[in-house]
C-alpha positions as CSV (number, residue, x, y, z in Angstrom):
1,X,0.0,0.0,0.0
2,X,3.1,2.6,0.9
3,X,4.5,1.8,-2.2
4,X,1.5,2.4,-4.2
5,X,0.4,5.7,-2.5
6,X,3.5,6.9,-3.1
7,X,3.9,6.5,-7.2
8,X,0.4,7.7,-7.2
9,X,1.8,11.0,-5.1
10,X,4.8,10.9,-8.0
11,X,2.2,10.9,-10.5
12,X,0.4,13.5,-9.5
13,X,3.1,15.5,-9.3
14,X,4.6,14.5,-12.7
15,X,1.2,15.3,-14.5
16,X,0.9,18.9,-12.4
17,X,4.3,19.7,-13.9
18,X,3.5,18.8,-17.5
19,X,0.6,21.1,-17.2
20,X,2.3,23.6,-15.9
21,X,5.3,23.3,-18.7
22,X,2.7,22.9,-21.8
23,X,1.1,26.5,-20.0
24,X,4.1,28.3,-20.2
25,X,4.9,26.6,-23.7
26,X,1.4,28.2,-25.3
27,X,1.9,31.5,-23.6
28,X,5.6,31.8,-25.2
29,X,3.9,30.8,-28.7
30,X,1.2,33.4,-28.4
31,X,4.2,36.1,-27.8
32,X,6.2,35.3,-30.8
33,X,5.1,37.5,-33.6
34,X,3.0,35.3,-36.2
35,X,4.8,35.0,-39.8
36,X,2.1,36.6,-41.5
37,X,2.6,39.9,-39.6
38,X,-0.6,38.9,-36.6
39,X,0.3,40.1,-32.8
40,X,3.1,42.1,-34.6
41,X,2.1,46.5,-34.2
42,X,2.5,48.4,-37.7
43,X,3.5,45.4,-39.7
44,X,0.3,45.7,-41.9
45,X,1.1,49.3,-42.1
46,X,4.7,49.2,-43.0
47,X,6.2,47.0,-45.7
48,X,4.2,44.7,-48.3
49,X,1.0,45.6,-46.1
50,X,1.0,48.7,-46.8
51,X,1.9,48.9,-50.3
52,X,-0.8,46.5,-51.1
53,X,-3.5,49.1,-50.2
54,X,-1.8,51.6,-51.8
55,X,-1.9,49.9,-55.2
56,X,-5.4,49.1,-54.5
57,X,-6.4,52.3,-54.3
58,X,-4.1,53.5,-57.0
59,X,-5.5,50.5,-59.3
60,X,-9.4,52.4,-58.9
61,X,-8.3,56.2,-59.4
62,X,-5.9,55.4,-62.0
63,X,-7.9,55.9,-65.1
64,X,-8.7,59.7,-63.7
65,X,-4.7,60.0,-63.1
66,X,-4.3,58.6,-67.0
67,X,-7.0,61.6,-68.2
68,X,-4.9,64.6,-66.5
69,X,-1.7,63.4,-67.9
70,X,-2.7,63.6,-71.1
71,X,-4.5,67.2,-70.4
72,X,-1.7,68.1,-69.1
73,X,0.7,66.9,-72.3
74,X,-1.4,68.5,-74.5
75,X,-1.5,71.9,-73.2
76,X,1.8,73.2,-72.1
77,X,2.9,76.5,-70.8
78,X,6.3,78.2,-70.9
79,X,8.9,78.6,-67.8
80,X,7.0,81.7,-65.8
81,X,3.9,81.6,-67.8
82,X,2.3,78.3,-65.6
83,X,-1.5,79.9,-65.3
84,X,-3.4,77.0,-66.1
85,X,-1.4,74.5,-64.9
86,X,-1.0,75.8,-62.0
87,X,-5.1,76.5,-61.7
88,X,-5.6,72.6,-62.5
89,X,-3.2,71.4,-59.9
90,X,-4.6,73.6,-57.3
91,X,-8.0,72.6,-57.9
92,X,-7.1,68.8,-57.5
93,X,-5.9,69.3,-54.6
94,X,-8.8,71.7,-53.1
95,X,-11.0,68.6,-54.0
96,X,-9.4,66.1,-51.5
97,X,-9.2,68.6,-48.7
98,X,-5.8,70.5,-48.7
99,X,-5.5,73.6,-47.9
100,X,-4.1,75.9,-51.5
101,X,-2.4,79.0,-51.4
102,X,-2.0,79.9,-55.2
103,X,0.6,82.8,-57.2
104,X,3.4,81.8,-54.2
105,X,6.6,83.3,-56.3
106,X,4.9,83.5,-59.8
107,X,2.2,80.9,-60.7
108,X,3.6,78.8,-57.7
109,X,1.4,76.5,-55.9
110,X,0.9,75.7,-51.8
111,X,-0.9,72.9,-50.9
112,X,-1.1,72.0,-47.1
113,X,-2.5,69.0,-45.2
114,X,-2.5,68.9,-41.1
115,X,-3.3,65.4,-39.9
116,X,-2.1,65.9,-35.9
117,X,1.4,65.9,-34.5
118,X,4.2,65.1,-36.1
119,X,6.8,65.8,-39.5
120,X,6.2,68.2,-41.7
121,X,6.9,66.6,-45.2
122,X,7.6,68.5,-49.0
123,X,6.9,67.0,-51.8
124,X,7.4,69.1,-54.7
125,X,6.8,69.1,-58.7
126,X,8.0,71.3,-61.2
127,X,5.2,72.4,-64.0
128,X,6.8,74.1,-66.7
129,X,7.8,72.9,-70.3
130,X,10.2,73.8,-72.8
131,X,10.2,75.7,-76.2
132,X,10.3,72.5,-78.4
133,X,8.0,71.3,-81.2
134,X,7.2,68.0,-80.2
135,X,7.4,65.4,-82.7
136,X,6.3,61.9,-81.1
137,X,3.5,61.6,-83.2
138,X,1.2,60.5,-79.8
139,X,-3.1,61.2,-80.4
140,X,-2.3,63.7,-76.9
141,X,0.5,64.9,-78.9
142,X,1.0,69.0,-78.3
143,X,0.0,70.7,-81.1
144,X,0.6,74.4,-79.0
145,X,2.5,77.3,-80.8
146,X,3.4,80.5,-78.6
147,X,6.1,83.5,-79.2
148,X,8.8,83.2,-76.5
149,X,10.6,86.5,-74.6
150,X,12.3,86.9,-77.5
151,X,9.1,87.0,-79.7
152,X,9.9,84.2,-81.8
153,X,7.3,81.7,-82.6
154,X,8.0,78.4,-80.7
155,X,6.5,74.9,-80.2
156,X,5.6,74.2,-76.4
157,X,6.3,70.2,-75.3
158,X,6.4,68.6,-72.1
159,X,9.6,67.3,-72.8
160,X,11.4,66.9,-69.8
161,X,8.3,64.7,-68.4
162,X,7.4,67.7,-65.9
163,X,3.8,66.4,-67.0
164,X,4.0,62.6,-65.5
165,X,5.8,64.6,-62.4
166,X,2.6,66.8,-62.1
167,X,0.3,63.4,-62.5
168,X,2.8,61.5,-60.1
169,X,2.2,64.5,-57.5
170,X,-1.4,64.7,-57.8
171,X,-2.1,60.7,-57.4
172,X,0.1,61.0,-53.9
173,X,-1.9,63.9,-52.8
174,X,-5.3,62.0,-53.5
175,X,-3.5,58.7,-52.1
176,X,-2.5,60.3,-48.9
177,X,-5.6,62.5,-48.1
178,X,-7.3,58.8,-48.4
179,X,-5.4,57.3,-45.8
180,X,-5.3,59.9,-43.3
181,X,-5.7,56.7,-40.7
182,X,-2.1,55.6,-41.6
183,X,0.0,59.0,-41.2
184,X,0.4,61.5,-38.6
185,X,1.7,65.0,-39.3
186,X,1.9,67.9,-41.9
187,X,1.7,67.6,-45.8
188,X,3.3,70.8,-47.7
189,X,3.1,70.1,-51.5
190,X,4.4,72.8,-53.7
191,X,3.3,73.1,-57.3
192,X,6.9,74.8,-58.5
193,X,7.1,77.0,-61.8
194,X,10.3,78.0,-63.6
195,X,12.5,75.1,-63.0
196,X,13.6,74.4,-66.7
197,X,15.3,78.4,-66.3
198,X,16.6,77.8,-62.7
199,X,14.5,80.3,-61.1
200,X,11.3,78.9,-59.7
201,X,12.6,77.7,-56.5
202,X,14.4,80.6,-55.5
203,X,11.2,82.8,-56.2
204,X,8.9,80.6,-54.2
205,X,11.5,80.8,-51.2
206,X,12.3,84.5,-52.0
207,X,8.1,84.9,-51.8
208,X,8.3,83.4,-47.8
209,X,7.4,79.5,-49.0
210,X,9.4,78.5,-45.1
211,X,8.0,81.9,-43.5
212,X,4.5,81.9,-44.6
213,X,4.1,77.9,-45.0
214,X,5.7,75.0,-42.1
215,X,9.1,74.4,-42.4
216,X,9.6,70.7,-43.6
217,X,11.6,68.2,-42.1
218,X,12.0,66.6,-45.6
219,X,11.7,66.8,-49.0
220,X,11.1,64.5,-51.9
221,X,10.8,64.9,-55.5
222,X,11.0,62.6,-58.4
223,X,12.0,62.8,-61.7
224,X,11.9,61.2,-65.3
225,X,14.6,59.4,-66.8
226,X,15.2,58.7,-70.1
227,X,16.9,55.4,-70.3
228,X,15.6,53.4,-67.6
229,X,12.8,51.1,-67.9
230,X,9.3,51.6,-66.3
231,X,8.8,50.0,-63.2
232,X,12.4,50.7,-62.0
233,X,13.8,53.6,-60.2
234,X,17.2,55.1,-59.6
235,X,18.9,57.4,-56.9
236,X,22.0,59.0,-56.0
237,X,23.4,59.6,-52.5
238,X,25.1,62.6,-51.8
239,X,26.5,65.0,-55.0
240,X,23.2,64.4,-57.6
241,X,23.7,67.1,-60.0
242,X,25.8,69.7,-61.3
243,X,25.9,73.5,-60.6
244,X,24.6,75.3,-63.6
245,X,25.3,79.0,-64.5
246,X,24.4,80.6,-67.8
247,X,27.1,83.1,-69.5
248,X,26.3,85.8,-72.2
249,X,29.2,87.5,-74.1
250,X,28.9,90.1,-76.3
251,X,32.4,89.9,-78.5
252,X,32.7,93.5,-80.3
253,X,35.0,94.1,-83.2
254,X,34.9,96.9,-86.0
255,X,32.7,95.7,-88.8
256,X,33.7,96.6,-92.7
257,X,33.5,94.8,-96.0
258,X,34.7,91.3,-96.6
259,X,37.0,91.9,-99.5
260,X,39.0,94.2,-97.0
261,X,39.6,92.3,-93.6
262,X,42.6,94.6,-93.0
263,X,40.3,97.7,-91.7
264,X,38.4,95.5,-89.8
265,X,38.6,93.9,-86.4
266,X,37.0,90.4,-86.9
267,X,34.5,89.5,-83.7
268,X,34.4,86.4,-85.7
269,X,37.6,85.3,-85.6
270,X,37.5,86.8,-82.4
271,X,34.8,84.7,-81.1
272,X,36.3,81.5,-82.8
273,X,39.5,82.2,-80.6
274,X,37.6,82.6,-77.6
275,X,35.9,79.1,-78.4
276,X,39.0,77.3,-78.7
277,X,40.9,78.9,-75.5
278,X,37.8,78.2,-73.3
279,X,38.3,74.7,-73.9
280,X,41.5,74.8,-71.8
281,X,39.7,75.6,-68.7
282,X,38.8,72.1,-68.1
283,X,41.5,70.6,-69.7
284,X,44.5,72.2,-68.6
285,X,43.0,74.6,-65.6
286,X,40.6,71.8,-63.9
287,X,41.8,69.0,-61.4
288,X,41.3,66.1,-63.9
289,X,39.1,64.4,-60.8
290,X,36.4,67.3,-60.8
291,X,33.8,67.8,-63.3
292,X,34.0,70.5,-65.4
293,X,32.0,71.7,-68.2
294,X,31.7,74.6,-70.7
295,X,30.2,74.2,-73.6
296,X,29.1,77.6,-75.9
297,X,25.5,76.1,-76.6
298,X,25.5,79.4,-79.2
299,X,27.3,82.0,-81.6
300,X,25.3,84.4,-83.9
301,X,26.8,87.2,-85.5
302,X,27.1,88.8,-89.5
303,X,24.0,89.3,-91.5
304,X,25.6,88.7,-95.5
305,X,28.4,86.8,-97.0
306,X,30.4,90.0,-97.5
307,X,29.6,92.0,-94.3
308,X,32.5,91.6,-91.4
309,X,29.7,92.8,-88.4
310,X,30.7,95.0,-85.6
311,X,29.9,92.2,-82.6
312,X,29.3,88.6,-82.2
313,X,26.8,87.1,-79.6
314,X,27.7,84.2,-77.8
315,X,25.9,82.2,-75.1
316,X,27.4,79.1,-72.6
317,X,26.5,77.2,-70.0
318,X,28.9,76.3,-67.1
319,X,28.3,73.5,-65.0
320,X,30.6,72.2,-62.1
321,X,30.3,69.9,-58.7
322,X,32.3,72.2,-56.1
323,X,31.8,76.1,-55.6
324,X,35.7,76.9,-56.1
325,X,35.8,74.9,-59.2
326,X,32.6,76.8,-60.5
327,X,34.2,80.6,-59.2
328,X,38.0,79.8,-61.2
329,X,35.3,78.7,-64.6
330,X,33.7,81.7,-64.5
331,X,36.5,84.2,-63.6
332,X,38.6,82.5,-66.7
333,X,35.8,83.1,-69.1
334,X,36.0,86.6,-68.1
335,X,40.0,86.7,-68.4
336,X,40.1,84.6,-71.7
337,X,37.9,86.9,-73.6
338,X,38.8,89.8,-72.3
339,X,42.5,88.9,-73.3
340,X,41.5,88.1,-76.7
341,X,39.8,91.1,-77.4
342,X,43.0,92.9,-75.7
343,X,45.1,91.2,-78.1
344,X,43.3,92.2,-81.2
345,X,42.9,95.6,-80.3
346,X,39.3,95.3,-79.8
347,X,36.6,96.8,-77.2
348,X,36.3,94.9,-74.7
349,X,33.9,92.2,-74.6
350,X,30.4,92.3,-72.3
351,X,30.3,89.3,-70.0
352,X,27.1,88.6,-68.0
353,X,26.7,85.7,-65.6
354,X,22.6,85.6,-65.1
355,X,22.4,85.1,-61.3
356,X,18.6,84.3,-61.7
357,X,19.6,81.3,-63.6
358,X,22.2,79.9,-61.5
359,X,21.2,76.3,-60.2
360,X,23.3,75.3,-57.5
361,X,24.3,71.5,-57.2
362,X,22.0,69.0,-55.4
363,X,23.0,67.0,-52.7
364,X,20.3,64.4,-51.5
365,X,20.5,63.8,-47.9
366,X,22.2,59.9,-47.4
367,X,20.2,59.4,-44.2
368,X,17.0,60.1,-45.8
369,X,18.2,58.9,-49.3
370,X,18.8,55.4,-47.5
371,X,15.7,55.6,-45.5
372,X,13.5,55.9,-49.0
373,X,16.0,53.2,-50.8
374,X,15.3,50.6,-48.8
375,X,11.2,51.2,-48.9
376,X,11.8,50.7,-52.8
377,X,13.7,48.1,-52.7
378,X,11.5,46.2,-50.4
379,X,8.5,47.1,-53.1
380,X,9.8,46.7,-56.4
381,X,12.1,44.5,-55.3
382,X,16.3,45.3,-55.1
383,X,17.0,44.9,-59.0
384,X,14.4,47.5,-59.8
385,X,15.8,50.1,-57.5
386,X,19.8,50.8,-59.4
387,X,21.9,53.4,-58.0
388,X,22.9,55.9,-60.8
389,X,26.1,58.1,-60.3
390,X,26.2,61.9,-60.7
391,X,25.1,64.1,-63.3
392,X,25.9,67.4,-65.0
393,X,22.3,68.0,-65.0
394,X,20.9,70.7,-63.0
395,X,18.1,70.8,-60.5
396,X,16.6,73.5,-58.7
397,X,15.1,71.4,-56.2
398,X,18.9,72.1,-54.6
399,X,17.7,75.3,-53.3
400,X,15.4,73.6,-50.7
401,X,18.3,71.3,-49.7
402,X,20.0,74.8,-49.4
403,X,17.8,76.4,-47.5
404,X,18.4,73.4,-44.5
405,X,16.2,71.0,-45.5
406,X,17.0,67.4,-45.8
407,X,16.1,66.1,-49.6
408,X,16.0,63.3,-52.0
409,X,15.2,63.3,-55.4
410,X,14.9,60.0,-56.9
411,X,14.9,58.7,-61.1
412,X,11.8,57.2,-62.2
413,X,11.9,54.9,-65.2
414,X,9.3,55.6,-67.8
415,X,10.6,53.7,-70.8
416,X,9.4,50.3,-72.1
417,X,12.1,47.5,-71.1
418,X,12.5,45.8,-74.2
419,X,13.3,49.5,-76.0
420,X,15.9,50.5,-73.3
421,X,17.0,46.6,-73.9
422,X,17.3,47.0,-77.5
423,X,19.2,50.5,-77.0
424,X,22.1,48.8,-75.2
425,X,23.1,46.6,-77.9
426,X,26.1,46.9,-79.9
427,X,24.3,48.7,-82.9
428,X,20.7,49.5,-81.1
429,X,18.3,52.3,-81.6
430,X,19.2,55.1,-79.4
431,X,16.9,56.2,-77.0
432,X,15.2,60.0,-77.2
433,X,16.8,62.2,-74.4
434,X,15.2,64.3,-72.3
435,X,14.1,67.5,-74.2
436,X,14.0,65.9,-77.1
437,X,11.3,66.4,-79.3
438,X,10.9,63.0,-79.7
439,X,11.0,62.3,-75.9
440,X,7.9,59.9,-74.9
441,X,7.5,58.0,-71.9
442,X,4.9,55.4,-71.2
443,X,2.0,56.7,-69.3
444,X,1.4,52.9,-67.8
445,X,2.7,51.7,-65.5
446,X,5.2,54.6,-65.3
447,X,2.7,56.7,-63.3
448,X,1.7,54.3,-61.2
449,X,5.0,53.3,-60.3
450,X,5.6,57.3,-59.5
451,X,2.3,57.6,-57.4
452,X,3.4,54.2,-55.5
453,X,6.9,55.1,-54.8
454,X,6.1,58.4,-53.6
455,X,3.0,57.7,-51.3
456,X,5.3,55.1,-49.6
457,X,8.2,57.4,-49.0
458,X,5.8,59.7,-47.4
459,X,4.2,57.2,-45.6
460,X,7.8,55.8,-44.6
461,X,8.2,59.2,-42.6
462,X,4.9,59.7,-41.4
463,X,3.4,56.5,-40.7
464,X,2.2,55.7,-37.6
């Protein structure tokens, strides 16, 4: 009997203990965070959750997002001249509930969206297009013909893509005034004019845009590229783009008749020399290991065959990576064709660097860059999302950046793969650049790549 009662007391004890073990057992389970994101807080709003309703949402208000894009293609405006477009864009975003402030430094555009405490977010497009005839042969093709500041009649195309940036901006503004329960803080997003002369930027901040409007704690933009497939982007961390200065010089000479060059001074030839002894700026003035460029984009001068003329006109664009590089460029344009015209026994020339088209370089924030990176990468997945080196482009989303403000501007692809493919073969068709005339990209899925890359980089900074 002893023995008995006491391996029934064993027993009992034994089974107590495995109830006790298979409790604590369940109650570790239930604390591990499931696989498919359940029990874990924010993993349906972060990640593949959350881009999943975005591109459900996108997927329903796309076919409105492909009807302004080509409204917006086929009637283009001129830098400084943005009226319309600028009306449109403010009106799409009165409709979803932010807040507009229009003619902010020219036809600029203020769109703000409080949704409690928290960062204060820019997200900016440029709205202007360029004095090109476009010739892509598109049904939403523009057919627009204006006279530019010159009063010469021009062609008006979207040809730097400022019209899928537009669309791109307007889908995240309806995206994230629609999911208001998934973000916490302030949306500021600026409809910018001017950009394709350098100036809009510095006349929206010049006009209070950080005085009158809240200071951002970031700022995104996006940006066509030419040569990269649709459903890709690109980035670059750190130095982005060039700074970009226009020069104007005036050569004068003594005009006479062409049978007698000896009563004469030439501002042909004297314009020819200058060409020539600019290119030893960069070549034998420049560290080899920083960028340099200066290129005389245009010469005019004479009016007849046998007419030397009195002055030659000559316009160039400068572009450089580091402020000392870009001071000894433009100080040597001034000494080399002052020294020419010295040498010929000419006037001296008129040299005038346009400070209202200066550009200055753009630096994208690498914390912030990385940040956004990784949300692409972890949407499109990592081969869709290429890092792309520097550029002698200029931006003048670099002003923000400037003015304090942490940036990013990313590359969105917007060219069909199998062209950009085809392109990279020994022997291929060359792609259209930007501002070419030629220069189309593919509405879908390029847009909707924009709107879903941008909504999630917002979302990546406001989430909750």
């Amino acid at each position: 009997m002893r023995h008995m009662q006491k391996n029934e007391r064993t027993n009992s004890l034994w089974q107590i203990g495995t109830r006790i073990a298979l409790t604590m057992l369940a109650l570790s389970l239930a604390a591990i965070p499931s696989s498919h994101g359940e029990g874990r807080p924010g993993q349906d709003q972060g990640g593949k959750g959350r881009a999943a309703e975005v591109k459900q949402r996108l997927a329903a208000d796309y076919d409105r997002l492909a009807t302004l894009y080509k409204h917006l293609h086929a009637n283009p405006e001129l830098s400084l001249r943005e009226a319309r477009t600028a009306a449109r864009l403010a009106r799409e975003l009165k409709e979803v509930g932010f807040e507009v402030t229009e003619n902010v430094g020219g036809h600029g555009v203020v769109a703000v969206l409080k949704n409690g405490d928290g960062p204060t977010v820019l997200v900016r497009t440029d709205m202007d297009a360029l004095p090109v005839i476009e010739q892509t042969g598109l049904p939403y093709a523009s057919k627009v013909r204006t006279r530019d500041k010159n009063e010469n009649e021009v062609g008006v195309m979207h040809a730097c893509g400022h019209d899928v940036h537009m669309t791109c901006w307007v889908g995240t503004a309806r995206m994230l005034a629609g999911l208001k329960n998934r973000w916490k803080g302030t949306l500021v997003f600026i409809g910018q004019p001017a950009e394709e002369i350098g100036a809009g930027a510095r006349m929206m901040l010049g006009a209070g845009l950080f005085k009158k409007f809240p200071q951002p704690d970031y700022g995104l933009a996006l940006h066509c590229a030419a040569n990269l497939p649709y459903g890709s982007v690109a980035y670059t961390e750190g130095l982005a783009m060039a700074n970009v200065d226009s020069v104007d010089i005036i050569v004068h000479g003594k005009g006479g008749h062409g049978a007698a060059p000896h009563t004469t001074i030439d501002p042909v030839v004297l314009a020819a020399r200058i060409v020539l002894d600019l290119q030893t700026l960069v070549s034998r003035e420049t560290n080899p290991i920083d960028p340099a460029v200066v290129t005389v984009g245009s010469i005019h001068g004479g009016s007849k065959h046998n007419i030397i003329p009195n002055e030659v006109h000559m316009q160039l664009t400068v572009r450089s990576t580091k402020d000392t590089v870009r001071k000894h460029l433009l100080d040597g344009i001034r000494r080399i064709a002052e020294a020419a015209a010295k040498g010929a026994g000419a006037p001296a020339p008129e040299i005038k660097v346009n400070p209202e088209e200066f550009t200055p370089a753009l630096l994208n924030d690498s914390a912030l860059t990385q940040k956004t990176v990784a949300v692409f990468k972890e949407v499109l997945g990592a081969d869709k999302v290429v890092a792309r080196p520097p550029m002698m482009g200029g931006e003048d989303f670099s002003r923000y950046g400037r003015a304090k403000v942490p940036i990013c501007l990313y590359w969105l692809g917007t060219i069909d793969p199998k062209r950009v493919a085809d392109s990279q073969r020994e022997g291929g068709k060359p792609l259209p650049s930007l501002h070419s005339d030629h220069f189309a990209p593919v509405p879908e899925p390029s847009i909707k790549t924009g709107v879903l890359t941008m909504s999630l980089a917002v979302l990546n900074l406001l989430g909750k």
